[in-house]
C-alpha positions in Angstrom: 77.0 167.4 72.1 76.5 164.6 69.5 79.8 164.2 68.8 81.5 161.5 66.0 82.1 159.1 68.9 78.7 159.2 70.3 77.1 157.9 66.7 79.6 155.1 67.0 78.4 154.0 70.5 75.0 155.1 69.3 75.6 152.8 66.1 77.2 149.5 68.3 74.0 149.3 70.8 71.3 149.4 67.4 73.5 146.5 66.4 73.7 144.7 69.2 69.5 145.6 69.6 69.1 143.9 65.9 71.2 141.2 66.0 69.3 139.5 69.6 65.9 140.3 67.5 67.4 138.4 64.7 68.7 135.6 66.8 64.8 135.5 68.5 62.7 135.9 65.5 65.1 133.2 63.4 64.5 130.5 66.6 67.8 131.3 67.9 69.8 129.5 64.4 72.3 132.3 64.0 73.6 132.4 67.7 73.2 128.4 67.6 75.3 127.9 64.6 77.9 130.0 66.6 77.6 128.5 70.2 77.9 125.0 68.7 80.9 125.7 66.3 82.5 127.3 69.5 81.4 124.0 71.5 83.6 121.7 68.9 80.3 121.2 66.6 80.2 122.0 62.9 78.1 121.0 59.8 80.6 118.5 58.6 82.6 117.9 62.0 82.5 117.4 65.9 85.9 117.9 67.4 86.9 116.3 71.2 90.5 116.8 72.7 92.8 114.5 74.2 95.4 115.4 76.5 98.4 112.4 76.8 101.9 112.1 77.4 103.5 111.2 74.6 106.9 111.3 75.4 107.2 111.1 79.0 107.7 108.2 81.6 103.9 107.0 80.3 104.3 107.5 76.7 104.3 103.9 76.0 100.6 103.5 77.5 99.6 106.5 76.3 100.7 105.9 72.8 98.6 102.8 73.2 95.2 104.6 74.0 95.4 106.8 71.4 95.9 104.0 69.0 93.0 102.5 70.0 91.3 106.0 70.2 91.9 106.8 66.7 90.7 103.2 65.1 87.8 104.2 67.3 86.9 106.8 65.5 88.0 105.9 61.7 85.1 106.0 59.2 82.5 107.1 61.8 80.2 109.4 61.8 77.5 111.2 63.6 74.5 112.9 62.0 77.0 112.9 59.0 79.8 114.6 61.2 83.4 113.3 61.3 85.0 113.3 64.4 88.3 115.0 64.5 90.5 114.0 67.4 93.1 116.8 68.6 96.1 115.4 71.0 98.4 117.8 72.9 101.4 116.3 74.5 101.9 117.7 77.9 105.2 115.4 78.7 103.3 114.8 81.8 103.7 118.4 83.1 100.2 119.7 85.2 101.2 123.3 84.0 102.0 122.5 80.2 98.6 120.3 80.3 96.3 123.4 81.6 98.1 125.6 78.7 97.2 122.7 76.3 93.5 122.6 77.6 92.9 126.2 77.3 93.9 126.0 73.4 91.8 123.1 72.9 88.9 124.9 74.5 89.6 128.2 72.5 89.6 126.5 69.3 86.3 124.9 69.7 86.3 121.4 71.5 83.0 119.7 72.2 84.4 116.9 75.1 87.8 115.9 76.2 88.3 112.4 75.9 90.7 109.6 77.3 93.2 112.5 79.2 95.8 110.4 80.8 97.6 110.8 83.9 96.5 111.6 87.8 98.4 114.7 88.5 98.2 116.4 84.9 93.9 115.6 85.6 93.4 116.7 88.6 95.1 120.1 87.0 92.7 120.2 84.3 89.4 119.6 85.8 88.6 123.4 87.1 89.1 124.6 84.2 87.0 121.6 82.5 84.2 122.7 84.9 84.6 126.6 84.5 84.1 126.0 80.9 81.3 122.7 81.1 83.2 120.8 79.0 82.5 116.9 79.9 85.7 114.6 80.7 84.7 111.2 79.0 86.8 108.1 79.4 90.0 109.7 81.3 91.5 106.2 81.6 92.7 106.1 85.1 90.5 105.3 88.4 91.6 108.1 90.8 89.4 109.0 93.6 88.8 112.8 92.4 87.0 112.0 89.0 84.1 109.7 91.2 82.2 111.6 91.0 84.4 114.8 90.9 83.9 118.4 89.9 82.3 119.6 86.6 80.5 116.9 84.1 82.9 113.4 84.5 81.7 110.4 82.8 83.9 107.8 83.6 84.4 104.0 82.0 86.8 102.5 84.5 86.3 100.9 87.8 88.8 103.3 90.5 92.0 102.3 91.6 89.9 102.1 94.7 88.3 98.9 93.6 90.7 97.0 91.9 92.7 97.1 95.3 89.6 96.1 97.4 89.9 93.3 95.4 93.7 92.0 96.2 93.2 93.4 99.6 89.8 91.0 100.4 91.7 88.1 99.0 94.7 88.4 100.8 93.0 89.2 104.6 90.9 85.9 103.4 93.7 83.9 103.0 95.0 84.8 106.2 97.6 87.5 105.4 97.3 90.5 108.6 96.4 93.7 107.9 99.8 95.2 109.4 101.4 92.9 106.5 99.7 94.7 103.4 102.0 97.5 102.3 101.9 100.3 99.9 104.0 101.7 97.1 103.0 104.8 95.2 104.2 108.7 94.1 104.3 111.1 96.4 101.6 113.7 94.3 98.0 113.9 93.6 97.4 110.5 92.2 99.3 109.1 94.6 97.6 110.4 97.4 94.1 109.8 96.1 95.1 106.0 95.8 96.1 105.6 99.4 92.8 107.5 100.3 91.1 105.1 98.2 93.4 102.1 99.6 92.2 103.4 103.0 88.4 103.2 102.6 88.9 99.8 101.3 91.1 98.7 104.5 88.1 100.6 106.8 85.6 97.9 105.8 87.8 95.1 107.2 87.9 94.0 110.9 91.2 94.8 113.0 92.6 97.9 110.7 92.0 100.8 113.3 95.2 100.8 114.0 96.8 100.9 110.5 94.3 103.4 109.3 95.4 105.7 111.6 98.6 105.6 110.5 97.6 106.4 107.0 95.4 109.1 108.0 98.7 110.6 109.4 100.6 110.6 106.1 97.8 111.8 104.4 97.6 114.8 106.6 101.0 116.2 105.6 101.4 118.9 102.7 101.7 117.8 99.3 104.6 116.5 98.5 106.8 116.2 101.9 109.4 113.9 102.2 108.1 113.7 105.6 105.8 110.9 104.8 108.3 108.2 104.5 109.0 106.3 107.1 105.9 107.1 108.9 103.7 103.7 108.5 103.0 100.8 105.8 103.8 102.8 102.6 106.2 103.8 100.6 106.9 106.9 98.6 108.9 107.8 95.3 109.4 111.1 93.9 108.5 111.3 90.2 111.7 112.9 87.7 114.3 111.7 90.2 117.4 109.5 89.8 116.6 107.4 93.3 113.0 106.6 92.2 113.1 103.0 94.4 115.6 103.5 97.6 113.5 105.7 99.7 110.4 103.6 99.4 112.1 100.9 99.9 113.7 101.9 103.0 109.9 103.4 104.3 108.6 99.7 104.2 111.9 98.5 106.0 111.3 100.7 108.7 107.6 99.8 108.3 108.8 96.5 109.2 111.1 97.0 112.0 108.9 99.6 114.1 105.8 96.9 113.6 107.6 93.8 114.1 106.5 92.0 110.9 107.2 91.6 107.1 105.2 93.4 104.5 103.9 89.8 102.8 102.2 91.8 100.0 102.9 95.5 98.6 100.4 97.2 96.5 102.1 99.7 93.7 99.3 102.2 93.1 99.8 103.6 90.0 102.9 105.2 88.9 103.2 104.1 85.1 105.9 101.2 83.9 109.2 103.0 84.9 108.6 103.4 88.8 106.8 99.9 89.7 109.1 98.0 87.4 112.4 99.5 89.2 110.7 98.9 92.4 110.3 95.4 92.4 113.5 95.2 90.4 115.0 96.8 93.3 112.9 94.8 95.9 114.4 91.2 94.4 118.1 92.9 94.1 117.0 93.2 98.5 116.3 89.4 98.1 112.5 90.1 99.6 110.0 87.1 99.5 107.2 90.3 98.7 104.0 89.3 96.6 103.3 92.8 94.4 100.2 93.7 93.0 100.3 96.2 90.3 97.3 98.0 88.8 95.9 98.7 84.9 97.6 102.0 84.6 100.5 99.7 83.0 101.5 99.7 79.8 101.6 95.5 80.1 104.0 94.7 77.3 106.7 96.5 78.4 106.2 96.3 82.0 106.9 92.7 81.4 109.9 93.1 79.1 111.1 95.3 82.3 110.3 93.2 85.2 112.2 90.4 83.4 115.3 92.7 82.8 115.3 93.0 86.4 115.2 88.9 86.2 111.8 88.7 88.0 109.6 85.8 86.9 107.0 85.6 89.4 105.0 87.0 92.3 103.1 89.3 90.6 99.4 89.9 90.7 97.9 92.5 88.0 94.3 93.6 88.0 92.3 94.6 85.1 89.7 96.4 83.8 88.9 95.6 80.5 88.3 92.4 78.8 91.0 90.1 77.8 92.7 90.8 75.0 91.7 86.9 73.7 88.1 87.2 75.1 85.3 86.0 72.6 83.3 89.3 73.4 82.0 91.2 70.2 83.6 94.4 71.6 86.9 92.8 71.6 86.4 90.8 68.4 86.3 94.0 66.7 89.2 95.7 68.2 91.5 92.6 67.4 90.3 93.2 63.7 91.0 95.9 63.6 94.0 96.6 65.7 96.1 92.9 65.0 99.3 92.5 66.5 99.0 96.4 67.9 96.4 95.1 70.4 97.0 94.8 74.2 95.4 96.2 77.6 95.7 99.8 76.8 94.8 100.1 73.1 91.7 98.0 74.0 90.5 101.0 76.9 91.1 103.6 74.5 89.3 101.3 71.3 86.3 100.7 74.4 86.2 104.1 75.1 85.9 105.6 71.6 83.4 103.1 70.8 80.9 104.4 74.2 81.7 108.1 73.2 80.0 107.1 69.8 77.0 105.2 71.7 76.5 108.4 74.0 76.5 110.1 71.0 74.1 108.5 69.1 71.5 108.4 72.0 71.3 112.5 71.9 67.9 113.3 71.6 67.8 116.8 69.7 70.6 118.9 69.1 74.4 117.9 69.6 75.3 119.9 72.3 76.8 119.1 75.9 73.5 119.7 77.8 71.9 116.7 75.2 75.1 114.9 75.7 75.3 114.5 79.3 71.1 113.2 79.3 72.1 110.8 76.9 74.7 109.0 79.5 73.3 109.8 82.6 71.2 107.4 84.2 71.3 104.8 81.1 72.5 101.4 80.7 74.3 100.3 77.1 75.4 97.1 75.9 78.7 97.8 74.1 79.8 94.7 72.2 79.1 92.4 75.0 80.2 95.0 77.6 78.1 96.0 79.8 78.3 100.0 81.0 75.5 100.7 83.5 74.8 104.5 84.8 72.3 104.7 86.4 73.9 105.0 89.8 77.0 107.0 89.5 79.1 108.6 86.7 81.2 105.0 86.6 80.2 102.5 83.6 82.3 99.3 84.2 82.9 97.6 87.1 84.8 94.9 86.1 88.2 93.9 87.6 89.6 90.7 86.3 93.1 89.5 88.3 96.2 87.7 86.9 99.3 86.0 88.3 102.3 86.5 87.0 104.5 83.6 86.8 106.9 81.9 84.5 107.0 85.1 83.0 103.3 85.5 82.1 100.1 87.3 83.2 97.7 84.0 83.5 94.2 84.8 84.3 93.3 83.8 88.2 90.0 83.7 90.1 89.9 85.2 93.5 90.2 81.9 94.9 93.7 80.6 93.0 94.6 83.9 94.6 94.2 82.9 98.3 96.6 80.3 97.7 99.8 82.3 96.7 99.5 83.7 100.2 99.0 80.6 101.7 
C-alpha cells in the first residue's frame, strides 16, 4: 500500500538523488562550501584550536605560547581569511582535553595548533587521527608525536635530542654512565622521555648494563609506584603533596645498590613546579648534583623558583629556539612586537604561528588539510633566519642551544665550556 509514510521515504531518497547531481554538475561547490566550513574554513575566516593549561601547574608557560600565538596571528591573513584562534583550558586533565577537542572539531576547526602538555597529547592524538585533523607546532618533544599517529607536523627538536646532547658532553668529559641519573613523572611523557633518554644512552659504549635496568622500569604498568627504586631514575607523582621525596630517595638507593654518586641528573620534563622543588630539595640534601633541565620550562619563573630555594648554580638548560637577544630576523620581529613580554616560550609559540602561516601560504589550490599537509611535507622554509627543513621527517628544527646557569643566570655555553663543569 502507498501509504503517507512511504511518500516521505519516497520523497527523502529523490532528494538525496538531486542534491549529489547538483553537487556533480556544479563541480562539487555546494558540498565543498560545506566540507570546508566543517573543516575550520570559511569565506572570511580559517579557524585552528589550541588546547593549553591555563591554570594548572604549566599555566605560566602555556600562558606564554599563547601570547606569542596570538601576536602571531594579529592582522594576518590568508587568501583574505582571518585566522581565529580558539583555546580550551583543560587544567592539564587528559579527559577534560579529549572533551575540549571533540567541541573544537564539532564546531569546525581546520588544525590544532601549539597543544601543550605530554599526557593531555598523547590523549588527543586518536581522536586527532580518527578525524584527520593535523597537529602543528604541539610545543613539546615527546617521543610519540615523531613521527606519531595521524598527520603531526612538528617544529621542535624531541626531548630525545636535547638530552643526547648533555648526555655526549658529559661521557666526553669523563663522567660514567652509571653516574648519569634521571628525574621525571611517572605518566606518558614521562615514560616517553626515559625511552627517548634510553636510545640516546644505546649509542654510547659501556651502557648495557644501565639500559637494562631502564628497560625494566619501563616494562611495568603505567603508573606503578613500583618503578622507584629500581635503577638510575627517579619518579614523582604529578597533583601530590610529596612531589620531590620519593625521587629523591630512588637516586639514593640508585647510589647505594651501584656504589657511586649520580654526578649529573637529567629532569625530563615536568613543567616549573616539579624540577624546581626537586633541586630545591636536592640542595636542602646538600648534594654536589649537576641538573640539566629541558625547554618545557617556563624560564622566568623557573629561575625566580630555583633562587627561592637559594640555588645559584649547577644548572644546565637546553634550548630550542633562538635566543631571546639573537640578531635573527625571526626574533627581531617577535621582540617588536612582544617587548618586555618576550622570553623562551612566547618566542616557540610567535615561531610557530609564523610557520603555520608559511605552510599556509605554500597551498597550491584549495585550503584544505589534504593541500595543507603537501605544502609542509618534504619542503624546506627559511623563516626569518630559521631554518625548518622537512624533507626527512615530520620535525622542522633541529637546533638545541645549551646554557649554564650560574650566578643566578642562564649564560649561553658551547658543548665544550660544558665538559669542564664535570671536570
Amino acid at each position: 500500500m502507498y501509504t503517507k509514510n512511504n511518500r516521505y521515504l519516497y520523497r527523502k531518497y529523490i532528494l538525496m538523488i538531486v542534491t549529489s547531481f547538483l553537487c556533480l554538475i556544479t563541480s562539487s561547490q555546494i558540498c565543498h562550501s560545506a566540507d570546508t566550513q566543517r573543516n575550520g574554513v570559511t569565506p572570511t575566516s580559517i579557524r585552528v584550536g589550541s588546547i593549553m593549561d591555563l591554570d594548572d601547574e604549566t599555566q605560566m608557560r602555556s600562558q606564554a605560547i599563547k601570547l606569542g600565538l596570538e601576536n602571531a596571528f594579529k592582522n594576518e591573513k590568508i587568501e583574505g581569511r582571518t585566522i581565529e584562534l580558539a583555546v580550551f583550558n583543560d587544567s592539564y586533565n587528559p579527559q577534560k582535553s579529549v572533551e575540549g577537542l571533540k567541541k573544537l572539531i564539532e564546531q569546525g576547526t581546520f588544525v590544532m595548533i601549539a597543544n601543550t602538555g605530554g599526557p593531555t597529547v598523547k590523549a588527543e592524538l586518536p581522536l586527532l587521527a580518527e578525524n584527520k585533523v593535523p597537529a602543528v607546532g604541539f610545543p613539546i618533544g615527546v617521543d610519540f608525536l615523531r613521527p606519531g599517529i595521524g598527520d603531526i607536523i612538528n617544529f621542535r627538536p624531541s626531548f630525545g635530542q636535547e638530552a643526547e646532547l648533555v648526555l655526549k658532553t658529559a661521557l666526553s668529559a669523563g663522567v660514567k654512565p652509571k653516574e648519569i641519573c634521571v628525574y621525571t613523572p611517572n605518566d606518558a611523557g614521562g615514560i616517553g622521555n626515559l625511552k627517548m633518554f634510553k636510545a640516546a644512552l644505546e649509542k654510547q659504549p659501556n651502557t648495557a648494563e644501565i639500559v637494562l635496568k631502564i628497560n625494566e622500569i619501563i616494562a611495568l604498568p603505567d603508573g606503578d609506584s613500583k618503578r622507584n627504586g629500581i635503577g638510575p631514575v627517579g619518579f614523582f607523582e604529578r597533583h601530590t603533596q610529596k612531589l620531590a621525596r620519593p625521587g629523591y630517595e630512588s637516586l639514593k638507593k640508585w647510589e647505594e645498590t651501584a656504589h657511586t654518586k649520580c654526578r649529573l641528573v637529567m629532569l625530563l620534563g615536568g613543567g616549573n613546579m616539579p624540577t624546581s622543588s626537586f633541586i630545591g630539595y636536592a640542595n636542602y640534601k646538600q648534594e654536589k648534583w649537576i641538573f640539566s633541565v629541558t625547554s618545557q620550562l617556563e624560564v622566568d619563573t623557573f629561575i625566580e623558583d630555583v633562587k627561592n630555594y637559594t640555588v645559584l648554580g649547577n644548572i644546565i638548560l637546553t634550548q630550542v629556539v633562538p635566543s631571546i637577544d639573537s640578531s635573527l630576523p625571526i626574533v627581531n620581529e617577535a621582540r617588536e612586537i612582544l617587548g618586555d613580554q618576550l622570553n623562551s616560550s612566547s618566542l616557540e609559540g610567535y615561531i610557530v604561528g609564523k610557520m603555520f602561516l608559511v605552510i599556509m601560504r605554500n597551498i597550491k589550490g584549495d585550503i584544505t588539510r589534504t593541500n595543507f599537509l603537501a605544502a609542509v611535507r618534504g619542503k624546506t622554509f627559511d623563516l626569518g633566519g630559521l631554518a625548518l627543513d622537512f624533507t626527512s621527517d615530520n620535525q622542522g628544527s633541529d637546533f638545541v642551544q645549551p646554557y649554564f646557569f650560574e650566578e643566578g643566570i642562564f649564560k649561553p655555553y658551547t658543548s665544550q665550556q660544558l665538559q669542564k663543569i664535570f671536570q
